[in-house]
TIKOL-50135 format. One record per residue (C-alpha): residue in one letter; residue number from 0; x negated, y negated, z negated. Coordinates in steps of 0.25 Angstrom, whole numbers. Layout:
N
R   residu   num      c1      c2      c3
R        A   NUM       X       Y       Z
...
***
This chain:
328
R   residu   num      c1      c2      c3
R        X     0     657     113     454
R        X     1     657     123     443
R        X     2     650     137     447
R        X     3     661     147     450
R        X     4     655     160     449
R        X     5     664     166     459
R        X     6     658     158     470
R        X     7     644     160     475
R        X     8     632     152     471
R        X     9     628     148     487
R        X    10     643     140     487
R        X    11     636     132     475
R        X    12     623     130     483
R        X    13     625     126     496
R        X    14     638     115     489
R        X    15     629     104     488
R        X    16     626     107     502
R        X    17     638     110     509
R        X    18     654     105     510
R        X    19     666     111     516
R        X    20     661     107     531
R        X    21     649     116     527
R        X    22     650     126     519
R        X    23     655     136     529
R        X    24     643     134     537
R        X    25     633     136     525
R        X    26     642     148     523
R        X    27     638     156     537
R        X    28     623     149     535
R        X    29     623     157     521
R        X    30     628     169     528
R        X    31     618     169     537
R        X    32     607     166     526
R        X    33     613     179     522
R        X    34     610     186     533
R        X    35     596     181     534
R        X    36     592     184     520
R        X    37     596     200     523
R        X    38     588     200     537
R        X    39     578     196     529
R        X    40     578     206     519
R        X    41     583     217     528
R        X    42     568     213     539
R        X    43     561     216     528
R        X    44     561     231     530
R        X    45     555     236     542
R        X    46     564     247     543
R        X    47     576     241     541
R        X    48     569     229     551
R        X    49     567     237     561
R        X    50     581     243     563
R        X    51     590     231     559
R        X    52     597     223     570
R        X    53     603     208     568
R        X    54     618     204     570
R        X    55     622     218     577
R        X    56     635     226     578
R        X    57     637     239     574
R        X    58     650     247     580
R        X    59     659     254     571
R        X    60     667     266     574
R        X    61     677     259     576
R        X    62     671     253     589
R        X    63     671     238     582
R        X    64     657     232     583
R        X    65     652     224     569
R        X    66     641     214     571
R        X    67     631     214     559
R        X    68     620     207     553
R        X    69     610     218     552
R        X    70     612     232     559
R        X    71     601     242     554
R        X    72     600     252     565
R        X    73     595     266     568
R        X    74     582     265     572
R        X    75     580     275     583
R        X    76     565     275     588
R        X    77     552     266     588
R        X    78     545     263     602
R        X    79     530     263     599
R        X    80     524     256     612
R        X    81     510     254     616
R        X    82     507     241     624
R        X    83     510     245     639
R        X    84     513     258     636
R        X    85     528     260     640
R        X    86     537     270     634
R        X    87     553     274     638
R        X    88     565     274     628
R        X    89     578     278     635
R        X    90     577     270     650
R        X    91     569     259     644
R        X    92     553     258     645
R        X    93     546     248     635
R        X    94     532     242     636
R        X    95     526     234     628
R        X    96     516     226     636
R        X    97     511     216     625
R        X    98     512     213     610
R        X    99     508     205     598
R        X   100     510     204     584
R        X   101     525     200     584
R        X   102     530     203     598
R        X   103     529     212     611
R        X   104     531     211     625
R        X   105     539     222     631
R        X   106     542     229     644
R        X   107     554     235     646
R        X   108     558     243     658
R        X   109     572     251     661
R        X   110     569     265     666
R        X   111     583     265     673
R        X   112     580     266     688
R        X   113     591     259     692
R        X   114     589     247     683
R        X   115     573     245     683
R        X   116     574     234     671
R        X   117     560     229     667
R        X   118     559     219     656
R        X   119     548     210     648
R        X   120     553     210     632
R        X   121     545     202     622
R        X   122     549     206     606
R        X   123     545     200     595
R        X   124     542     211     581
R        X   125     556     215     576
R        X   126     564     210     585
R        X   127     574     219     595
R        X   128     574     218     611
R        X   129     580     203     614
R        X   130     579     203     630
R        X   131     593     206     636
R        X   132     590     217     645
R        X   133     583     226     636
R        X   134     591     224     624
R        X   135     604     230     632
R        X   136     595     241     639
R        X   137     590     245     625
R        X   138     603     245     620
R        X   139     608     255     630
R        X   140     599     265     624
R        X   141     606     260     612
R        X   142     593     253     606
R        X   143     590     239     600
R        X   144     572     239     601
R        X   145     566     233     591
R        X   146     549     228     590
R        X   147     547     232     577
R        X   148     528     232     579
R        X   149     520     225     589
R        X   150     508     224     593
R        X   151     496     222     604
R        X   152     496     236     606
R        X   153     511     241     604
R        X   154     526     239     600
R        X   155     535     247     591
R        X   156     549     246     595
R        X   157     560     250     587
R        X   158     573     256     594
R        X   159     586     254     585
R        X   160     600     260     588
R        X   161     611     248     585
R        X   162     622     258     588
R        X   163     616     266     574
R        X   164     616     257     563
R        X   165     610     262     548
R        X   166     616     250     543
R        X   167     623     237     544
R        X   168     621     227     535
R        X   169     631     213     535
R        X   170     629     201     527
R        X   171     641     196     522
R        X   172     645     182     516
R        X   173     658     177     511
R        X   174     660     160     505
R        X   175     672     156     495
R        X   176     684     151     497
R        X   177     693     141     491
R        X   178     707     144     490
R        X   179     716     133     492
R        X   180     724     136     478
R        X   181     711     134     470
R        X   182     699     129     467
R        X   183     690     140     466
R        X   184     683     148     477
R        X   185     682     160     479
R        X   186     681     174     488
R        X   187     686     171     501
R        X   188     696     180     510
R        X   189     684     182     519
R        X   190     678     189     507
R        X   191     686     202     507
R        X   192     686     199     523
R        X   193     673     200     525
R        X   194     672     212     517
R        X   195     681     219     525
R        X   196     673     217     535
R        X   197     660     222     531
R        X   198     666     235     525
R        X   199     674     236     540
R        X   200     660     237     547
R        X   201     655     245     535
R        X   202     666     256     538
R        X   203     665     255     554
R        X   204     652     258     553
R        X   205     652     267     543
R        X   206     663     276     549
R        X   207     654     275     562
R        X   208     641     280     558
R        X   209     645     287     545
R        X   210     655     292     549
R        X   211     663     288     536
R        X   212     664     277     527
R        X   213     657     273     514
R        X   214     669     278     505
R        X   215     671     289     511
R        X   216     653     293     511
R        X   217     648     305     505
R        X   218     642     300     493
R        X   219     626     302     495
R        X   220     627     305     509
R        X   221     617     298     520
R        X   222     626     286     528
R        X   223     619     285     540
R        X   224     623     270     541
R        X   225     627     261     531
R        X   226     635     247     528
R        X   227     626     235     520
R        X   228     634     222     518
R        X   229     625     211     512
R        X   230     636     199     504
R        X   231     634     185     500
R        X   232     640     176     491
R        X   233     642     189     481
R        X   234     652     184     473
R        X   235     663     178     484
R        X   236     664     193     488
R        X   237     674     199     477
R        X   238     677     212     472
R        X   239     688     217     481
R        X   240     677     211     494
R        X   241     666     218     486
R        X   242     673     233     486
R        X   243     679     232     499
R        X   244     663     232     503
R        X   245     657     240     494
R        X   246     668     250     498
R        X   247     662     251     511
R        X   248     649     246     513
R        X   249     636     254     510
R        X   250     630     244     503
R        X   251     633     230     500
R        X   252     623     219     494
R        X   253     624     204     490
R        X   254     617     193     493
R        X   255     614     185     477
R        X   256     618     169     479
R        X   257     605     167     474
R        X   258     598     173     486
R        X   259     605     165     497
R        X   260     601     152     487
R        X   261     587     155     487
R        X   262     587     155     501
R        X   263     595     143     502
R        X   264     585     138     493
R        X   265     574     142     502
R        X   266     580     136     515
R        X   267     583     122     506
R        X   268     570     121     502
R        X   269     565     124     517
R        X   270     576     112     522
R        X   271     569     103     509
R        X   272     555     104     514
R        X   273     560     102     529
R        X   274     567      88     523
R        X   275     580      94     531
R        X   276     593      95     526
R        X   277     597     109     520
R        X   278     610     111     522
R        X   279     607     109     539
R        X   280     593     116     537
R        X   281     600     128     530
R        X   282     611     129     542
R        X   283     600     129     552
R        X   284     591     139     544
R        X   285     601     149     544
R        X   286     603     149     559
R        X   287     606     164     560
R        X   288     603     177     554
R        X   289     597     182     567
R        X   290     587     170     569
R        X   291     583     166     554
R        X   292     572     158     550
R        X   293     559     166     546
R        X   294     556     160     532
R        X   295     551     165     519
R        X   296     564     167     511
R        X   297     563     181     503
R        X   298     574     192     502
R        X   299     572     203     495
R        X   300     581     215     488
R        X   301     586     203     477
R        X   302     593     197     489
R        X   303     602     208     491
R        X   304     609     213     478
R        X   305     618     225     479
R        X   306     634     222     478
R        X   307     635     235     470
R        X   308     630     250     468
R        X   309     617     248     475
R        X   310     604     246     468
R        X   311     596     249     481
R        X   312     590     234     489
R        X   313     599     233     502
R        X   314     584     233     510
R        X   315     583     247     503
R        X   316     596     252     508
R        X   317     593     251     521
R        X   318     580     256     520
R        X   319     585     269     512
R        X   320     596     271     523
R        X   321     586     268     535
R        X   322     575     279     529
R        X   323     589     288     528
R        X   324     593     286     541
R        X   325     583     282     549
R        X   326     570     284     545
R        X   327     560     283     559
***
């Protein structure tokens, strides 16, 4: 088949691969290696690590709640705690009873007389509270805790506020579409769709914690929150999808083809020495975003190329705007 520009270079890949039974599937797998690919680049700043919460939903003023990839959140204190040396934060009381290089053991006792709750959590290093109980109690206070530094001797939590985001980042990824009076592929109707949708969330939000919209800003002043939408396949998003989001998103970056390759590349090369199958080895690599394989694959700035205006790396972005906002 003859190369149509027009059409993204991952459709030409995975063709040897793939047919109409599958390629749907290897679609949302791609969109997930998406996802992967910014997770990683996004852990690999410890101030954006430390605030960044996975799949979580943000509500707008409008009262509609919008599920996200990433959620960087406020970050409203650190808990320093000494082993069995207990210290209070709201109703709760925390202890940390023992600890190693990657995890802690914690104690975590309710102050509320009527409800004398006392709990044994174990945390591994960057990871948030898991055990039911205490997630919900914290998140009365209106606090996800996060262990961001362990050891024998002490834990430092840190205490994020969901409810006041500095930034939502979504990762976006549209395929091609055949028409049935031609040949040629091309962008779908999901395109334009899709980037309603990201600039609906981008205004809700904005008019929530701005208190305007991105037209409508004073140029040069500080926005307290802000809108990042990450695309694939570049060239299936066309122009009028393109401004739609760049009208109303902060900043909006592409992923190149030639990134998701390379990584494809890696993973095929993982299936080749294995002697598996790559097609069903890449499937079951790309389980989930929030339960990725810890390998060695590289993301770096080049990964993430700015759609338009900006000549500032998406990591540095958010860095800027954390060092802004929320510099503790």
């Amino acid at each position: 088949m003859a190369r149509d520009p027009a059409i993204s270079d991952i459709f030409y890949y995975f063709e040897q691969f793939s047919s109409l039974q599958t390629g749907r599937t290897i679609g949302r797998k791609i969109g997930v290696m998406q996802e992967v690919m910014l997770r990683k680049y996004l852990m690999q700043s410890p101030a954006v690590a430390e605030r960044i919460l996975l799949e979580h939903s943000v509500e707008g003023l409008s009262g509609a709640t919008h599920k996200l990839e990433f959620l960087v959140c406020n970050l409203s204190d650190r808990l320093v705690m000494p082993i069995n040396q207990p210290i209070q934060y709201g109703g709760i009381e925390l202890q940390m009873v023992s600890g190693k290089n990657d995890s802690a053991k914690i104690v975590a006792r309710w102050l509320d007389e009527d409800n004398p709750v006392r709990l044994v959590s174990e945390i591994k290093k960057g990871a948030t509270f898991n055990s039911k109980p205490l997630l919900l109690r914290l998140r009365r206070e209106g606090l996800v805790a996060r262990l961001i530094e362990v050891s024998s001797d002490y834990a430092e939590l840190a205490l994020l506020e969901p409810a006041v985001p500095l930034a939502t980042i979504e990762s976006k990824r549209v395929g091609a579409q055949r028409f049935s009076s031609s040949d040629k592929l091309g962008a779908g109707i999901q395109t334009i769709e899709k980037a309603k949708q990201a600039a609906l969330v981008a205004i809700d939000a904005d008019l929530r914690f701005n208190g305007t919209v991105k037209p409508q800003a004073v140029p040069q002043q500080l926005r307290r929150y802000l809108s990042i939408v990450v695309l694939g396949n570049g060239v299936h998003w066309e122009r009028k999808s393109r401004r739609v989001l760049l009208t109303y998103v902060d900043h909006v970056y592409l992923v190149p083809d030639t990134s998701i390759i390379r990584y494809c590349d890696y993973v095929r090369n993982l299936s080749q020495q294995k002697g598996e199958d790559f097609l069903q080895f890449y499937m079951d690599y790309f389980s989930g975003m929030t339960t990725m394989k810890n390998d060695n694959f590289q993301v770096d700035d080049d990964d993430f190329v700015a759609l338009e205006g900006d000549s500032v790396s998406l990591l540095t972005v958010v860095e800027q705007h954390i060092t802004n906002i929320n510099p503790i």
